[in-house]
ZATI-638655 format. One record per residue: x, y, z of N, C-alpha, C in turn; chain. Coordinates in pm, 1 decimal. Layout:
! ZATI-638655
n_px, n_py, n_pz, ca_px, ca_py, ca_pz, c_px, c_py, c_pz, chain
X, Y, Z, X, Y, Z, X, Y, Z, A
...
This chain:
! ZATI-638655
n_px, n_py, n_pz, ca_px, ca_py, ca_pz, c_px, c_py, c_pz, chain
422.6, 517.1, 1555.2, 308.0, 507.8, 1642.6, 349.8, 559.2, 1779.6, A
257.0, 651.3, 1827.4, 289.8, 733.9, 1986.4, 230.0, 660.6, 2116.9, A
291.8, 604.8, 2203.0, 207.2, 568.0, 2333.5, 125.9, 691.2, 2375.8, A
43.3, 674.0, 2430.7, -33.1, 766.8, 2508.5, -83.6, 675.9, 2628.4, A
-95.0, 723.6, 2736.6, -90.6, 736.4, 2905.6, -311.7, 775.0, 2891.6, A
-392.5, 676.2, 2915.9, -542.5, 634.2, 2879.7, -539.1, 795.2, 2991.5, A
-517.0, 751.5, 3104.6, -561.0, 912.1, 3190.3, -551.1, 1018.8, 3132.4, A
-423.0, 1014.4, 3068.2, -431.6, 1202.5, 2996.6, -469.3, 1210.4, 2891.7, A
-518.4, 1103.9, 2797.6, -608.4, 1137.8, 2642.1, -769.3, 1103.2, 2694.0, A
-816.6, 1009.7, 2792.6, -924.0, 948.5, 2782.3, -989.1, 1049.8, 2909.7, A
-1183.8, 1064.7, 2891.4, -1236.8, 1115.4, 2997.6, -1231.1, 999.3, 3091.5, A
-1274.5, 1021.2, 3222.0, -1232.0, 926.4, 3315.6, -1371.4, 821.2, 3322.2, A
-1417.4, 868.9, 3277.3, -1541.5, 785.1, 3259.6, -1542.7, 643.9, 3135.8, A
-1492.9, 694.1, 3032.4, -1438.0, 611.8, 2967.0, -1317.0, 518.5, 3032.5, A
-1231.4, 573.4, 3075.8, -1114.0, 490.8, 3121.0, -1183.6, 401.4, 3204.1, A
-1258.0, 455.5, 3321.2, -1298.6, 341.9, 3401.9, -1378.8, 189.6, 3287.1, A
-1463.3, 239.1, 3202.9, -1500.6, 179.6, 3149.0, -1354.9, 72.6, 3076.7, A
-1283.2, 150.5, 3006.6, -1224.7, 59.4, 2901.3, -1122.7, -99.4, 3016.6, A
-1078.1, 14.9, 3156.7, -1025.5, -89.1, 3234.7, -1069.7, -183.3, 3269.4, A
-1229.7, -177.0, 3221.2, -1364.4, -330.1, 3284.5, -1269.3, -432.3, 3188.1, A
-1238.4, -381.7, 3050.0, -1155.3, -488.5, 2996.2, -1040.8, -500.2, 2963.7, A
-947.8, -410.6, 2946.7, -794.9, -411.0, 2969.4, -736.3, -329.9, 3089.5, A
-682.8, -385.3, 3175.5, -637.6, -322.4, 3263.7, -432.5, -313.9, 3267.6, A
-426.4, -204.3, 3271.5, -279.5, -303.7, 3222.8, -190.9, -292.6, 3137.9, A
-269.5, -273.3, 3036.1, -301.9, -416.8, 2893.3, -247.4, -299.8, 2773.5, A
-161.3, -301.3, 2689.8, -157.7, -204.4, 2554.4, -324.8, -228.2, 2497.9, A
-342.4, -119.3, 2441.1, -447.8, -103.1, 2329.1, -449.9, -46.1, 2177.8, A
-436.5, -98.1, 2076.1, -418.7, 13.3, 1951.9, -561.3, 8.2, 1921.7, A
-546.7, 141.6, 1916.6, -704.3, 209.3, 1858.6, -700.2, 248.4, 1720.7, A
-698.3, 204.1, 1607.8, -685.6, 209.1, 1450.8, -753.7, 326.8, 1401.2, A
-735.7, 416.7, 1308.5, -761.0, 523.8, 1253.2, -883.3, 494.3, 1175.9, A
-997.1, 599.4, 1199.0, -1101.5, 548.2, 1119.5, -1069.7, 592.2, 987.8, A
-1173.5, 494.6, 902.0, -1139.9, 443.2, 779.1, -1095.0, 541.7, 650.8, A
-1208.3, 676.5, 727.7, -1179.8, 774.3, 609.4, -1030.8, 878.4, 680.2, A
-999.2, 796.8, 755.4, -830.2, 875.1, 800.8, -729.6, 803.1, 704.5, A
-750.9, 694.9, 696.7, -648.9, 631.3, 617.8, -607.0, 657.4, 501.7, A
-473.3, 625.2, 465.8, -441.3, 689.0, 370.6, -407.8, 529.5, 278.3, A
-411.4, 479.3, 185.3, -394.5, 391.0, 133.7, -230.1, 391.6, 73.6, A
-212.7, 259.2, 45.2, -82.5, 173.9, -6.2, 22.5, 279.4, -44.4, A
132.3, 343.7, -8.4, 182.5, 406.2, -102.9, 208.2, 578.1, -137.4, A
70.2, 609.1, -71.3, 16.2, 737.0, -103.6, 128.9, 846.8, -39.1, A
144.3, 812.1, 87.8, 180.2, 947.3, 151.8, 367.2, 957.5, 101.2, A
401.7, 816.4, 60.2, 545.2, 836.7, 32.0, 557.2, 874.5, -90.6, A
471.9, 853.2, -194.2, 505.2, 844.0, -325.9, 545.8, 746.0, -390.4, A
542.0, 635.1, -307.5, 580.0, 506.8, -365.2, 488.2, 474.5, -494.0, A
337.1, 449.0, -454.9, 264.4, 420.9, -573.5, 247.0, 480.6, -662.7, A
273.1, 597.5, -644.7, 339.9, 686.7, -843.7, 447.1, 617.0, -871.0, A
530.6, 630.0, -829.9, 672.6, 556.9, -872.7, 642.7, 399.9, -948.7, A
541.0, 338.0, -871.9, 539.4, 163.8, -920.0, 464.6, 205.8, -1067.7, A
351.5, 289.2, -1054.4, 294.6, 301.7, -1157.3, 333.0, 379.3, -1282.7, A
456.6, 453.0, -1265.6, 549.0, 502.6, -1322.0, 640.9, 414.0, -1397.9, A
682.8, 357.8, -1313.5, 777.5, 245.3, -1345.8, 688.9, 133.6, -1420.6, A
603.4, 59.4, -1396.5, 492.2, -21.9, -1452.0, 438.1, 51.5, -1617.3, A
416.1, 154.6, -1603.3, 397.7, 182.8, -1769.9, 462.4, 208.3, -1853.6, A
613.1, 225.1, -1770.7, 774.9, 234.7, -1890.8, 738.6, 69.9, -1897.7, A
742.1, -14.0, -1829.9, 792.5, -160.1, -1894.6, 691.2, -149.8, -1995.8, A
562.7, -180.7, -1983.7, 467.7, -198.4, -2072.9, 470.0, -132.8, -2210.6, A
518.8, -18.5, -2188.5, 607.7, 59.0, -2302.8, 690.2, 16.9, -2422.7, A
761.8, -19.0, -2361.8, 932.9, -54.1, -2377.2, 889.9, -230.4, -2421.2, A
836.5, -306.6, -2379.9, 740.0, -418.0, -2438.4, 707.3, -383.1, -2534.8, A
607.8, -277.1, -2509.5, 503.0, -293.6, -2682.5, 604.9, -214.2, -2753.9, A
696.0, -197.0, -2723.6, 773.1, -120.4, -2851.1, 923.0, -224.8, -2895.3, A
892.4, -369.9, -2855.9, 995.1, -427.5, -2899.1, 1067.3, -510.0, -2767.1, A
1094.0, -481.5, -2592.3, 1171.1, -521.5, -2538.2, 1138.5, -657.3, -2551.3, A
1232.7, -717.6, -2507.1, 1200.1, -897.4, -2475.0, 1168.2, -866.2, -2300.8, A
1113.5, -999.3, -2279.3, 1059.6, -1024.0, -2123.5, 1261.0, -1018.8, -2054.9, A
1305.0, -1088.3, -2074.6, 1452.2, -1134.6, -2056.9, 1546.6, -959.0, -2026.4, A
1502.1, -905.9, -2138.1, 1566.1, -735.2, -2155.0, 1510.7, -675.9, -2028.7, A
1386.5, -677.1, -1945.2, 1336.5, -626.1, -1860.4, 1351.1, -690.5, -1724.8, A
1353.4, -752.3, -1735.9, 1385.3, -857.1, -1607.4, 1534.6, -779.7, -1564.0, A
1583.7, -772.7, -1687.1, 1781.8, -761.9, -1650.8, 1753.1, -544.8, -1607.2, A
1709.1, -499.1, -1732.4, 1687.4, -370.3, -1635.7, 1612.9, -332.3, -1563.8, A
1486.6, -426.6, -1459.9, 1442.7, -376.1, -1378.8, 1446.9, -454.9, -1252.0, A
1514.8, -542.7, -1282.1, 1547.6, -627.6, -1135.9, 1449.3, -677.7, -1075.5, A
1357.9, -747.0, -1187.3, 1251.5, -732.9, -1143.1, 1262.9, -915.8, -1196.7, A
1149.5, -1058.3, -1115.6, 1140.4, -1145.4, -1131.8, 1019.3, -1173.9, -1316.5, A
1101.3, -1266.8, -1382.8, 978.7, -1305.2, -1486.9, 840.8, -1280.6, -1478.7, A
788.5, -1353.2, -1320.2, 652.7, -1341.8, -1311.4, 607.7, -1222.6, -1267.1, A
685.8, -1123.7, -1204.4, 667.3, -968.8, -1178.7, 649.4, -903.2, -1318.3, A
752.3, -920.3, -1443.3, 719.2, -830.6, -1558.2, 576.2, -890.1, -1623.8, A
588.7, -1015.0, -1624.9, 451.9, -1080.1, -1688.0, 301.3, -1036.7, -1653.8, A
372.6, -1022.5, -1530.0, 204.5, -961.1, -1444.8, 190.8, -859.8, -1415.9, A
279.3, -744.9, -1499.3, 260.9, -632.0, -1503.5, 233.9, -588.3, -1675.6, A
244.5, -665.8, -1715.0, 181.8, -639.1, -1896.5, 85.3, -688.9, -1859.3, A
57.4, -834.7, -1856.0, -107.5, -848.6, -1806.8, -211.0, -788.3, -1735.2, A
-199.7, -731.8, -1618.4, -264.6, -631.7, -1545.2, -309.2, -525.8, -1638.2, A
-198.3, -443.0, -1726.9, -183.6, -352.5, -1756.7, -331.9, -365.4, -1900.3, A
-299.2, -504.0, -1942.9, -367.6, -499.2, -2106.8, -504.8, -552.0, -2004.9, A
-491.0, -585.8, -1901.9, -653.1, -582.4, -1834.3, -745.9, -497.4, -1779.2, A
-650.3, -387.1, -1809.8, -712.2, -239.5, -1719.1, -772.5, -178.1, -1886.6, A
-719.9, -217.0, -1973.1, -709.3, -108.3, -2095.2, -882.7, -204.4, -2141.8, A
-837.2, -323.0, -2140.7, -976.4, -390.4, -2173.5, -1120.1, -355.5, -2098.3, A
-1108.0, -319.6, -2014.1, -1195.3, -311.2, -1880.4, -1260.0, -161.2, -1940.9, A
-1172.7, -36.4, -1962.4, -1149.6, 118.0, -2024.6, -1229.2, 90.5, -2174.3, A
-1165.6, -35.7, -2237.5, -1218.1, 5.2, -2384.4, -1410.5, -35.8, -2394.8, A
């Protein structure tokens, strides 16, 4: 996140205005909604989870134990559990 100096981004008309209520004062001005980029997106993280999320579910329906996955994905019981569940709730939702 970049500081910016209200005089050299803002018309002065505004500034006078915004100083009626912060004078002083930091302000974050939040990106409108259709700027945003959601959870994940811009790193590639949420391919990766969802990547990773349909090998377990995989590797499950083809035999792993909960115990086998836990140990290769470092991942907690209730993390693998609630990633087969999610998973057989999306397919239900599809069918």
């Amino acid at each position: 996140m970049n500081y910016k100096n209200g005089k050299d981004v803002l018309p002065p008309e505004l500034l006078t205005e915004v100083q009626k209520h912060l004078c002083g004062e930091m302000l974050y001005i939040p990106k409108r909604d259709e700027m945003r980029a959601s959870w994940g997106q811009l790193s590639g993280l949420r391919e990766q989870v969802y990547t990773r999320n349909v090998q377990i579910v995989n590797l499950y329906d083809n035999g792993a134990t909960v115990t086998e996955l836990i140990r290769d994905f470092c991942l907690s019981e209730a993390s693998i559990r609630k990633i087969i569940y999610n998973h057989r709730s999306k397919l239900k939702v599809k069918a």
